[in-house]
Predicted model as a PDB file, atoms N, CA, C, CB and O in Angstrom, pLDDT in the B-factor column:
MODEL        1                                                                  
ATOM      1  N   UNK A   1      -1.663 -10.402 -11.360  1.00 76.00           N  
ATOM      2  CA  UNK A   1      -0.563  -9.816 -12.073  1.00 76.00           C  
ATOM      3  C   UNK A   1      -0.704 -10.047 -13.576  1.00 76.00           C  
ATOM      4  CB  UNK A   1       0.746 -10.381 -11.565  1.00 76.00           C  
ATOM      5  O   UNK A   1      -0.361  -9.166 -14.365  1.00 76.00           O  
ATOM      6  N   UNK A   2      -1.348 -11.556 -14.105  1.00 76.00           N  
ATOM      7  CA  UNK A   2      -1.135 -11.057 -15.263  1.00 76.00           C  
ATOM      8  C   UNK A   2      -2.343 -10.279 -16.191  1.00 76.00           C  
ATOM      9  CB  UNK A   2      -0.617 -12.123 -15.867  1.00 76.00           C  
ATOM     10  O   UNK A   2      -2.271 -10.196 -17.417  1.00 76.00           O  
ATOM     11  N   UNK A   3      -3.482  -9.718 -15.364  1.00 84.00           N  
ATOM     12  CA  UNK A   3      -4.034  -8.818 -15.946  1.00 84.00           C  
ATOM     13  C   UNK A   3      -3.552  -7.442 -15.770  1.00 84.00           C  
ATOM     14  CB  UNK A   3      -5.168  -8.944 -15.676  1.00 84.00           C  
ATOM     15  O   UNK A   3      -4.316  -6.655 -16.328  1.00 84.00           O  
ATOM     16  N   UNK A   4      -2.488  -6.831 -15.153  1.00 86.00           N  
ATOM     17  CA  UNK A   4      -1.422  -5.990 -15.479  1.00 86.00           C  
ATOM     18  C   UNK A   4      -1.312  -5.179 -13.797  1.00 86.00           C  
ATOM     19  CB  UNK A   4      -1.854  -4.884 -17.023  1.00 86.00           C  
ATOM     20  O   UNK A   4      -0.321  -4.592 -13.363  1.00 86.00           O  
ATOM     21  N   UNK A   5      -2.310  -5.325 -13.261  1.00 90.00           N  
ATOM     22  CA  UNK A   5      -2.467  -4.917 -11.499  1.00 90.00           C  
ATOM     23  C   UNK A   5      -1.139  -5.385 -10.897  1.00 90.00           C  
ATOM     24  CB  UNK A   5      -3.900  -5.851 -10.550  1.00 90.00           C  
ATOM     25  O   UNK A   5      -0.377  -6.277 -11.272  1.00 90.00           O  
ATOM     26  N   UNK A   6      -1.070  -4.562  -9.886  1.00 91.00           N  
ATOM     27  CA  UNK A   6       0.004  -4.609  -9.260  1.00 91.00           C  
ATOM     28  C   UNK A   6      -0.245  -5.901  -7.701  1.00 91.00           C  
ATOM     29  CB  UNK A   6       0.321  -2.870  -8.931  1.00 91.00           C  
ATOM     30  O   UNK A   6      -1.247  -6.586  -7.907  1.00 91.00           O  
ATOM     31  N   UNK A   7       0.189  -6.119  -6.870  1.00 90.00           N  
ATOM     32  CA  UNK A   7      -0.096  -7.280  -5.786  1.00 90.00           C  
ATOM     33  C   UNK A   7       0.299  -6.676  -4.648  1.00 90.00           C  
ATOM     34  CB  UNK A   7       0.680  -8.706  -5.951  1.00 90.00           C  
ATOM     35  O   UNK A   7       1.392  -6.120  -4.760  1.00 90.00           O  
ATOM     36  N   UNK A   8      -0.310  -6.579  -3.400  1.00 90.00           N  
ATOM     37  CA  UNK A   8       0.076  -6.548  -2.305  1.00 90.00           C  
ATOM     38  C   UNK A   8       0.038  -7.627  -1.040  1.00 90.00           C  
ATOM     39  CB  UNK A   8      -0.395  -5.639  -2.125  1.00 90.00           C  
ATOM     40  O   UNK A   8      -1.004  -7.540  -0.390  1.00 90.00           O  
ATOM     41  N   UNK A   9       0.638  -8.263  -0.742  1.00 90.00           N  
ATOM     42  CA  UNK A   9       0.720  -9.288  -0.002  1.00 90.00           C  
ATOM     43  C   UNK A   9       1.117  -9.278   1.326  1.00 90.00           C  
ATOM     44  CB  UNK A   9       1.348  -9.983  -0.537  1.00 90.00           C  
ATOM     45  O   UNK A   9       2.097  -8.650   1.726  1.00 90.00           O  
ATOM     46  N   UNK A  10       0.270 -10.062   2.139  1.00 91.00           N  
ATOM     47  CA  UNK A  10       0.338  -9.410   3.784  1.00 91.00           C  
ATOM     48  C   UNK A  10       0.942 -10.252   3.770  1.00 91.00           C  
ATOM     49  CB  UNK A  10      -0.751  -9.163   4.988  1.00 91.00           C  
ATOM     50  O   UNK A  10       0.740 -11.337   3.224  1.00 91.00           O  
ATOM     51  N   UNK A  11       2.481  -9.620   4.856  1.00 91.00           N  
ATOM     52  CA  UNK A  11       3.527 -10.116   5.320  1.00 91.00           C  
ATOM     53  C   UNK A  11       3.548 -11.378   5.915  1.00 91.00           C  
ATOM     54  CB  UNK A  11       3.939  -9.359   6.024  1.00 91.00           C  
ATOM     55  O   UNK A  11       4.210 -12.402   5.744  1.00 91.00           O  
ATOM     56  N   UNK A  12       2.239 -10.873   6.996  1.00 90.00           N  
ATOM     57  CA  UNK A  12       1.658 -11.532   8.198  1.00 90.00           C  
ATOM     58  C   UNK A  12       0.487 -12.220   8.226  1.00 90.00           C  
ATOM     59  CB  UNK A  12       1.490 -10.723   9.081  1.00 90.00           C  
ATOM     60  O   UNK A  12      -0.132 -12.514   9.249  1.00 90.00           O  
ATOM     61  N   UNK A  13       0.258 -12.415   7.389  1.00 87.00           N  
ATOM     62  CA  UNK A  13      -0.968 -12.952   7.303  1.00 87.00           C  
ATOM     63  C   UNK A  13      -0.847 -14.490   6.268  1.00 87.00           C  
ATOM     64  CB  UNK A  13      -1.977 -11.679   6.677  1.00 87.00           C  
ATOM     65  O   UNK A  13      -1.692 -14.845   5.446  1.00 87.00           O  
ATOM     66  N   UNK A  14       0.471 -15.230   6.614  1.00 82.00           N  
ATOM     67  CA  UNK A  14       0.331 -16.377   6.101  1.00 82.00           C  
ATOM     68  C   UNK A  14      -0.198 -17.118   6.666  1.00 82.00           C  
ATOM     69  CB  UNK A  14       1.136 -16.833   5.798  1.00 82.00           C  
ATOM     70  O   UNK A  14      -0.131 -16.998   7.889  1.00 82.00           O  
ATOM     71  N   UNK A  15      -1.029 -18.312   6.078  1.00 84.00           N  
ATOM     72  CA  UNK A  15      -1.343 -19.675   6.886  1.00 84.00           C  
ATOM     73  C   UNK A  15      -0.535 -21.012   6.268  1.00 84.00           C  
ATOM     74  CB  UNK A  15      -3.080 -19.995   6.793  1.00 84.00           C  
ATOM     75  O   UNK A  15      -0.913 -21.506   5.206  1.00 84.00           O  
ATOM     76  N   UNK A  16       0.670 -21.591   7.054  1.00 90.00           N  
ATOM     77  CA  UNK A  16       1.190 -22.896   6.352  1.00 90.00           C  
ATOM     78  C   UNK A  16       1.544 -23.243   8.073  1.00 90.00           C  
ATOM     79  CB  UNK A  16       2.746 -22.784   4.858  1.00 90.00           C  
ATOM     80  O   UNK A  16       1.373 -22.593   9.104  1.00 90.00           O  
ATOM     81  N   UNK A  17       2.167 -24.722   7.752  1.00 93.00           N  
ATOM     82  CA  UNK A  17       2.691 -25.342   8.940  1.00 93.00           C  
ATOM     83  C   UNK A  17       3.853 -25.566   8.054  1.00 93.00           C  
ATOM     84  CB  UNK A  17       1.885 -26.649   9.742  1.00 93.00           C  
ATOM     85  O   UNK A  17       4.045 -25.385   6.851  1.00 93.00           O  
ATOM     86  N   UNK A  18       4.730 -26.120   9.253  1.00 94.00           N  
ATOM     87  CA  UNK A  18       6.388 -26.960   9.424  1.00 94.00           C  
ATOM     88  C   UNK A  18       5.645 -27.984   7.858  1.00 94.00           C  
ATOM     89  CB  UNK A  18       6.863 -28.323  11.721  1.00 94.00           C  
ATOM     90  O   UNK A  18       4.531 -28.339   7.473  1.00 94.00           O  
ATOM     91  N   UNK A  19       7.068 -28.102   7.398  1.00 94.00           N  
ATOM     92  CA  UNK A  19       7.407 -28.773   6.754  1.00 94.00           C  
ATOM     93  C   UNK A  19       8.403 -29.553   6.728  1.00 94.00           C  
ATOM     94  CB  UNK A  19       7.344 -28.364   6.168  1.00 94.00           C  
ATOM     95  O   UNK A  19       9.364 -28.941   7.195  1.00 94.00           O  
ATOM     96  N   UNK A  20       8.866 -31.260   6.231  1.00 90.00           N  
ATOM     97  CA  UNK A  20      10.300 -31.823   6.932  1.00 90.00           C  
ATOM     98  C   UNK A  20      11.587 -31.153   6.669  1.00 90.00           C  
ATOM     99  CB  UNK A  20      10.607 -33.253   6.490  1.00 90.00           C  
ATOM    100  O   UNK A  20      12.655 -31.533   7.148  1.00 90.00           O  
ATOM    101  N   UNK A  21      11.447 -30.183   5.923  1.00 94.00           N  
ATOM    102  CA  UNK A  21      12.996 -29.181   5.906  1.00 94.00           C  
ATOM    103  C   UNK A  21      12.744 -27.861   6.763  1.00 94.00           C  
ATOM    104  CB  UNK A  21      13.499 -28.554   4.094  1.00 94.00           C  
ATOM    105  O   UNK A  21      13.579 -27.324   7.492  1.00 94.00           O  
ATOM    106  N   UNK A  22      11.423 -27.435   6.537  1.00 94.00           N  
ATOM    107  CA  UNK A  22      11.229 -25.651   6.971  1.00 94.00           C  
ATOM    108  C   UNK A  22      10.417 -25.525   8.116  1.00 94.00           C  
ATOM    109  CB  UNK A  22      10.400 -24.630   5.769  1.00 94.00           C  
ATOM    110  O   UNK A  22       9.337 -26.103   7.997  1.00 94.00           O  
ATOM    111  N   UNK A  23      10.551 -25.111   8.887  1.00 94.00           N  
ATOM    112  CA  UNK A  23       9.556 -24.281  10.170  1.00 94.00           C  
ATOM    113  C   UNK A  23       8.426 -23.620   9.341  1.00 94.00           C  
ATOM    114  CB  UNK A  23      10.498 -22.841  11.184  1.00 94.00           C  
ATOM    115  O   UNK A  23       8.743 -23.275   8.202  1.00 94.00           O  
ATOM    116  N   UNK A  24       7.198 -23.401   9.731  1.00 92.00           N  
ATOM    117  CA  UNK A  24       6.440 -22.474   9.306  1.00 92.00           C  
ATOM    118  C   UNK A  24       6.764 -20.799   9.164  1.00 92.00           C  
ATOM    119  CB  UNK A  24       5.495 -22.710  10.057  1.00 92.00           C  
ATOM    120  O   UNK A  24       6.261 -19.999   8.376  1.00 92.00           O  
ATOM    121  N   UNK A  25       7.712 -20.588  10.140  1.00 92.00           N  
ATOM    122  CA  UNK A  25       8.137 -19.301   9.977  1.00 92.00           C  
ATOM    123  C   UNK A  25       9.264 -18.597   9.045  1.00 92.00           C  
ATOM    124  CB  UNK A  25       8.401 -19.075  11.058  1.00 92.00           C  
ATOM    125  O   UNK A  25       9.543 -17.477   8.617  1.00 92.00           O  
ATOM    126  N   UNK A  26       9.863 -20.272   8.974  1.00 94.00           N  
ATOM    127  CA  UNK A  26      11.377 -19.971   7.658  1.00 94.00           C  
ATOM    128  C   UNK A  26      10.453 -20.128   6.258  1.00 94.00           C  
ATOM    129  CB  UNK A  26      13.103 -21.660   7.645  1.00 94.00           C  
ATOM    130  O   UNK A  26      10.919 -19.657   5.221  1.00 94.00           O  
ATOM    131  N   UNK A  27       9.318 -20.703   6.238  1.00 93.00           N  
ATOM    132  CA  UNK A  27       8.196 -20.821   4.873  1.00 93.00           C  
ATOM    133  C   UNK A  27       8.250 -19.833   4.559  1.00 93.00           C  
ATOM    134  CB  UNK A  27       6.722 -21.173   4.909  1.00 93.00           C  
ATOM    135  O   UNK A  27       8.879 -19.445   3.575  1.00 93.00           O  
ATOM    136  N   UNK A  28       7.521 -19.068   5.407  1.00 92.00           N  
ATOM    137  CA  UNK A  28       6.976 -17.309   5.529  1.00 92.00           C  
ATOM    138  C   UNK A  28       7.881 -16.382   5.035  1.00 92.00           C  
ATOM    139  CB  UNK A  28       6.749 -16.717   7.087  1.00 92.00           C  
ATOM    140  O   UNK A  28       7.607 -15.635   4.096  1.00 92.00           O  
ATOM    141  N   UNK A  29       9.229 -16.391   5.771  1.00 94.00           N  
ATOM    142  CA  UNK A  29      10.089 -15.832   5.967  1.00 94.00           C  
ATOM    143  C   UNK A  29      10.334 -15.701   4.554  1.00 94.00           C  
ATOM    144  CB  UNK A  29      10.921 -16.322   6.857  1.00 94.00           C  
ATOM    145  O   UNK A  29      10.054 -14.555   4.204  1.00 94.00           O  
ATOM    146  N   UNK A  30      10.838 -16.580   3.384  1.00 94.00           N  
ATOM    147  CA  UNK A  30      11.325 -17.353   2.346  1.00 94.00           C  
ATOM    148  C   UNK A  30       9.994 -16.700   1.256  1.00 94.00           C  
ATOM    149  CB  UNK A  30      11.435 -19.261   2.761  1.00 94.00           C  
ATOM    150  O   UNK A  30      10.418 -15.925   0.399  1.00 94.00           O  
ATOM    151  N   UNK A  31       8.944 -16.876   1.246  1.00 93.00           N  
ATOM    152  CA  UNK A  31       7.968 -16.214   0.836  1.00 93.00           C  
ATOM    153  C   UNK A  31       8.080 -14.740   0.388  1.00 93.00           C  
ATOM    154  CB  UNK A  31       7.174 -16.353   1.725  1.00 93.00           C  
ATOM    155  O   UNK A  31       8.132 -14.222  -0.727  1.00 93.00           O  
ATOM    156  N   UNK A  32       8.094 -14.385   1.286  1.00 94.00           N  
ATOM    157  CA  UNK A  32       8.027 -12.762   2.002  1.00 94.00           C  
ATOM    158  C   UNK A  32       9.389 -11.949   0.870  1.00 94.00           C  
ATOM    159  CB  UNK A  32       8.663 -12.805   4.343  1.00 94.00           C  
ATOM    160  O   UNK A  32       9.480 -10.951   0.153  1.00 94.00           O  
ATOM    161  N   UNK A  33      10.400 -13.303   1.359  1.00 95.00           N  
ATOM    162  CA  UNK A  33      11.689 -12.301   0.669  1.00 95.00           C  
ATOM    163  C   UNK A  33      11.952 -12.669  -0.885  1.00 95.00           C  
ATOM    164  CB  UNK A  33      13.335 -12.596   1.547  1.00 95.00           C  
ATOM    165  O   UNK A  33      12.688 -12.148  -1.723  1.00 95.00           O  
ATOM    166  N   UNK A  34      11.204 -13.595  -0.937  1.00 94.00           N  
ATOM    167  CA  UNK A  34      10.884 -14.701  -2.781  1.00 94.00           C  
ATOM    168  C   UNK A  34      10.352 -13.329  -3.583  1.00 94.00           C  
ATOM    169  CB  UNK A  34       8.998 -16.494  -2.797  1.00 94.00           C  
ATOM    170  O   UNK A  34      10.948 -12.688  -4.449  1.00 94.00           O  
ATOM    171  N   UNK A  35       8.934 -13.079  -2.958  1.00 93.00           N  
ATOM    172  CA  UNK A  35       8.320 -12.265  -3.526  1.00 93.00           C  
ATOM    173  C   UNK A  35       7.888 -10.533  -3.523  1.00 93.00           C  
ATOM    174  CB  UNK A  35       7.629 -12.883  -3.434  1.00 93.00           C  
ATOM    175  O   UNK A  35       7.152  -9.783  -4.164  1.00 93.00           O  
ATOM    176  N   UNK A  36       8.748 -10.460  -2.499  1.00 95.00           N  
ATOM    177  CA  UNK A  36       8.610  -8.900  -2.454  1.00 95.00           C  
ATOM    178  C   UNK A  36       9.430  -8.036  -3.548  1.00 95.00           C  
ATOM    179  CB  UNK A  36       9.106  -8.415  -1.023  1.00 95.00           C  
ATOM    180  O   UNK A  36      10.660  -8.045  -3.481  1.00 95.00           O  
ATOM    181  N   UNK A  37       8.813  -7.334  -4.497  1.00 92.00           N  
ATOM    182  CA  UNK A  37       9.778  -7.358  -5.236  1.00 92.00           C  
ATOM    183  C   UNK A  37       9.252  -7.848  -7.186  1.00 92.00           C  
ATOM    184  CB  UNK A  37      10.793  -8.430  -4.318  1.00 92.00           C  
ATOM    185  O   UNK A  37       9.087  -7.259  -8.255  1.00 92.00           O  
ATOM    186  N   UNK A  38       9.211  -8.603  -6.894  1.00 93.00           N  
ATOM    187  CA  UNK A  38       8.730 -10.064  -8.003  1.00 93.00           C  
ATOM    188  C   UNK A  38       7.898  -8.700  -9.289  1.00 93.00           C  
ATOM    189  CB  UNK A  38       6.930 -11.808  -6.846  1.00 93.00           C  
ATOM    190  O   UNK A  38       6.853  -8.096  -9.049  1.00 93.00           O  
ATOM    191  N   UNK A  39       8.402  -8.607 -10.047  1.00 90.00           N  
ATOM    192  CA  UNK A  39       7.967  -7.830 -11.516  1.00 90.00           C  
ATOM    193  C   UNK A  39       7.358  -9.004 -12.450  1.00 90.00           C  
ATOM    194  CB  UNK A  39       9.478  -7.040 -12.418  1.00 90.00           C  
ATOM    195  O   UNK A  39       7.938 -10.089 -12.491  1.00 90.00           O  
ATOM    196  N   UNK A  40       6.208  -8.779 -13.182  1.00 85.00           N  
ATOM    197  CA  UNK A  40       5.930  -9.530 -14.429  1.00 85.00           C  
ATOM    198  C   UNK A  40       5.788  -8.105 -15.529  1.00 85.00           C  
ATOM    199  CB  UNK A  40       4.332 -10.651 -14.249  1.00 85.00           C  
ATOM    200  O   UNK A  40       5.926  -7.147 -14.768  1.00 85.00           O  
ATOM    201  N   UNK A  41       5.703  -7.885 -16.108  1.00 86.00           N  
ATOM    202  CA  UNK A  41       6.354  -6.603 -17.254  1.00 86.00           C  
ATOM    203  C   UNK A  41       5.660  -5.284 -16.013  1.00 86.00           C  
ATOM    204  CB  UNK A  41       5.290  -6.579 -19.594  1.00 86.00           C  
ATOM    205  O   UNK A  41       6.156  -4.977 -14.928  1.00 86.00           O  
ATOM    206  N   UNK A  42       4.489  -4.767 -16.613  1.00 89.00           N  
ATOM    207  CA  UNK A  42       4.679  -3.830 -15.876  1.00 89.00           C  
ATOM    208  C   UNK A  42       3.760  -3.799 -14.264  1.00 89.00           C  
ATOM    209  CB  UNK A  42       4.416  -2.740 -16.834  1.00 89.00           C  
ATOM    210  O   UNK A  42       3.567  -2.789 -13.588  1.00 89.00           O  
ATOM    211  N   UNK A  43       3.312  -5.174 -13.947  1.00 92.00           N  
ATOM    212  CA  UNK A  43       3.093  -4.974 -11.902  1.00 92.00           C  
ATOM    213  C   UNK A  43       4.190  -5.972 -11.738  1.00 92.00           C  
ATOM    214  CB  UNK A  43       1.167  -5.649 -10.829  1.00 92.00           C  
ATOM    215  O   UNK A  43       5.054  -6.624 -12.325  1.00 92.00           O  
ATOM    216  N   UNK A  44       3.602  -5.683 -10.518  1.00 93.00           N  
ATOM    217  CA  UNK A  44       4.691  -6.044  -9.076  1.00 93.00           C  
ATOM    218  C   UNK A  44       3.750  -6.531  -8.183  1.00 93.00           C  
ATOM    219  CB  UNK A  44       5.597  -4.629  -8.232  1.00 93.00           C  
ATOM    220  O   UNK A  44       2.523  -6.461  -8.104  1.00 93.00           O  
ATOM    221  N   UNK A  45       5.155  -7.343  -7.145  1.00 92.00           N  
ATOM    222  CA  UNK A  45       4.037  -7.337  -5.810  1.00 92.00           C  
ATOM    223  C   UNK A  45       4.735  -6.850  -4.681  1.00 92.00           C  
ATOM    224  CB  UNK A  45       3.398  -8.875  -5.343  1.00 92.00           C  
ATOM    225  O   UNK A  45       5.918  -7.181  -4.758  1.00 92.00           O  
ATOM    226  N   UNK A  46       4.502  -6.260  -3.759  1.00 92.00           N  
ATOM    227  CA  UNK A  46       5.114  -5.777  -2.451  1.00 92.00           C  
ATOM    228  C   UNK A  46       4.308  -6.112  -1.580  1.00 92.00           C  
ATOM    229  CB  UNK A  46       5.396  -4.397  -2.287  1.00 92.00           C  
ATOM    230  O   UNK A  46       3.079  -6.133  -1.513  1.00 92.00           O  
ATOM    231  N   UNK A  47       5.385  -6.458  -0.702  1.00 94.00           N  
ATOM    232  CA  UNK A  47       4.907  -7.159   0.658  1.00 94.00           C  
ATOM    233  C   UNK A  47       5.137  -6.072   1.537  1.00 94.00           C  
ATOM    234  CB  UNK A  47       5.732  -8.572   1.162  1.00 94.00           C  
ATOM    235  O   UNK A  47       6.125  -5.356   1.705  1.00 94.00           O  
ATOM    236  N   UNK A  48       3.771  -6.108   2.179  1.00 91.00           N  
ATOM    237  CA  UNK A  48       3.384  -5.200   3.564  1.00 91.00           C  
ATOM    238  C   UNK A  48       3.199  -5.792   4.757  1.00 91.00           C  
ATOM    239  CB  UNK A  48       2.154  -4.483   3.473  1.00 91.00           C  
ATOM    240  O   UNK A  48       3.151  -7.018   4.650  1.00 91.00           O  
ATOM    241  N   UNK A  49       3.093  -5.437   5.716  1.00 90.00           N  
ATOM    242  CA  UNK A  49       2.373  -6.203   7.293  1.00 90.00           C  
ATOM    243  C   UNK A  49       1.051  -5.133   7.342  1.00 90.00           C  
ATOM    244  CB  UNK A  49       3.684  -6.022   9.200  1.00 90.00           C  
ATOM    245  O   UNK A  49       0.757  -3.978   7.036  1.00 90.00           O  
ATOM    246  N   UNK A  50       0.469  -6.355   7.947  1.00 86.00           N  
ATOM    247  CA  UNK A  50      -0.862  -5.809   8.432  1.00 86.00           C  
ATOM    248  C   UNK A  50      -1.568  -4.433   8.432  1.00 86.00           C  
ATOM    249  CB  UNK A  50      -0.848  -6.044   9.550  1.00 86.00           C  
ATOM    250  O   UNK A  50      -2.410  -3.872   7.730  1.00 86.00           O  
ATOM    251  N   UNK A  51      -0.715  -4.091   9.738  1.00 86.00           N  
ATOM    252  CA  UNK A  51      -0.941  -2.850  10.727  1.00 86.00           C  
ATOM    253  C   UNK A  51      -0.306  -1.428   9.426  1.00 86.00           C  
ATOM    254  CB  UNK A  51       0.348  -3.108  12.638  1.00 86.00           C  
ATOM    255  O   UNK A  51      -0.711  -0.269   9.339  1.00 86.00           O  
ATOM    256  N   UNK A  52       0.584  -2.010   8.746  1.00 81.00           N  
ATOM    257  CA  UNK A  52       0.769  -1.023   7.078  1.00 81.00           C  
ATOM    258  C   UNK A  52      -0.224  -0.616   5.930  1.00 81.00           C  
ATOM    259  CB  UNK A  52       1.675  -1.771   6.137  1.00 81.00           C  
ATOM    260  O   UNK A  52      -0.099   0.170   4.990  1.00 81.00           O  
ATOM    261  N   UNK A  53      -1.249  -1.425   6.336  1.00 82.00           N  
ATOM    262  CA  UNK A  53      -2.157  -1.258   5.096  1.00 82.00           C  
ATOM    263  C   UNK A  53      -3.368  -0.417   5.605  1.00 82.00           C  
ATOM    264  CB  UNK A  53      -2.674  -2.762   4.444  1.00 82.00           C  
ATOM    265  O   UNK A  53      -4.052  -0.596   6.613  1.00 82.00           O  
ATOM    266  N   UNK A  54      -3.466   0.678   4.514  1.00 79.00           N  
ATOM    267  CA  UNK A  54      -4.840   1.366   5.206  1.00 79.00           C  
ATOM    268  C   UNK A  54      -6.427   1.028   4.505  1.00 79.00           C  
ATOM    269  CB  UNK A  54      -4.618   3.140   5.072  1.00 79.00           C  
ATOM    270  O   UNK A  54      -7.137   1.527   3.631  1.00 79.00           O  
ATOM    271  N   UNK A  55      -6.507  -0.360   5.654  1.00 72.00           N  
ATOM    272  CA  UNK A  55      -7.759  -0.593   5.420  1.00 72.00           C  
ATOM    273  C   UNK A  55      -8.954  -0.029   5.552  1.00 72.00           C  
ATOM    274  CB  UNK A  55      -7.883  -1.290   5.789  1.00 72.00           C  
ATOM    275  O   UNK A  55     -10.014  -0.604   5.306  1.00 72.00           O  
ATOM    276  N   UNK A  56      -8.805   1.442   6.055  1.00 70.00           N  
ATOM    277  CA  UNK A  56      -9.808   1.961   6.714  1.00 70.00           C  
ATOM    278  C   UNK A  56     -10.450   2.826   5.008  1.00 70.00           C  
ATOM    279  CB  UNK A  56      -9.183   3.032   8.322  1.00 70.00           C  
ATOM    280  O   UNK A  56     -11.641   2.929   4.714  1.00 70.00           O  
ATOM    281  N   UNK A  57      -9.712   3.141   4.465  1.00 65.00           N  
ATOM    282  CA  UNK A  57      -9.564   4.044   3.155  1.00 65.00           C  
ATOM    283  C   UNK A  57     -10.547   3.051   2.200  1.00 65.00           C  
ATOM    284  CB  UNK A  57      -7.687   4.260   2.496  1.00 65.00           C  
ATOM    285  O   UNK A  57     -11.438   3.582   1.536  1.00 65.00           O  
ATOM    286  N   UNK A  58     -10.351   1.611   2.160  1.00 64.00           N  
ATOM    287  CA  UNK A  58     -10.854   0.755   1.449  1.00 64.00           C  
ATOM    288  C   UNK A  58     -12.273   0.299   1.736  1.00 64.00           C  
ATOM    289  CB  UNK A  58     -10.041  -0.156   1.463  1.00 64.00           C  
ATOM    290  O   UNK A  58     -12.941  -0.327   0.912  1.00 64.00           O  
ATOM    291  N   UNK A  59     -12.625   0.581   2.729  1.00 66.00           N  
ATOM    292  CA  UNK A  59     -13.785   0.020   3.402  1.00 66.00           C  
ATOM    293  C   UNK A  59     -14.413   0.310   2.610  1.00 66.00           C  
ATOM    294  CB  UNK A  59     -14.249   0.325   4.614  1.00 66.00           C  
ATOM    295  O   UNK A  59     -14.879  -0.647   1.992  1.00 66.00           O  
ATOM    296  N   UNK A  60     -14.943   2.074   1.984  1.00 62.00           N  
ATOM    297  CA  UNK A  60     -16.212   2.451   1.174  1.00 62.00           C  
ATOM    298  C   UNK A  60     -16.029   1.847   0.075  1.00 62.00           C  
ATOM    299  CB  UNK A  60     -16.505   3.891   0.901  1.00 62.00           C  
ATOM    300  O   UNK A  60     -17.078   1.830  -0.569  1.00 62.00           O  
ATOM    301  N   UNK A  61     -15.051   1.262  -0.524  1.00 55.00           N  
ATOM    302  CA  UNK A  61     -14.773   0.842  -1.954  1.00 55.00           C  
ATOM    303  C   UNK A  61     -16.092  -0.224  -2.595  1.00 55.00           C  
ATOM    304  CB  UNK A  61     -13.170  -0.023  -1.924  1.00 55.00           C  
ATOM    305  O   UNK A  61     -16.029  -0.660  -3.745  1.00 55.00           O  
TER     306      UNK A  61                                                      
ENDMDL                                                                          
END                                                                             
């Protein structure tokens, strides 16, 4: 972001464990809704799931 690109972040594709306040899934959860959204002047990042992203388009890249 701060070279001016925008972020896409898989929903689903976190790796954390439990923590002594949070479940791994309230982490995620908390993540997900922290940063979807999240502007620095002009990108962003939006959060997608997986099965949303067309990886197939990217492959030749």
């Amino acid at each position: 972001m701060s070279l001016g690109y925008d972020v896409v972040l898989v929903g689903d594709a976190h790796a954390t464990a439990d923590s002594g306040a949070l479940s791994a899934d309230q982490i995620i959860a908390h993540l997900n809704d922290t940063l979807d959204g999240f502007d620095a002047g002009s990108a962003a990042v939006t959060v997608r799931s997986a099965a949303g992203l067309p990886l197939e388009a990217w492959a030749g890249e």
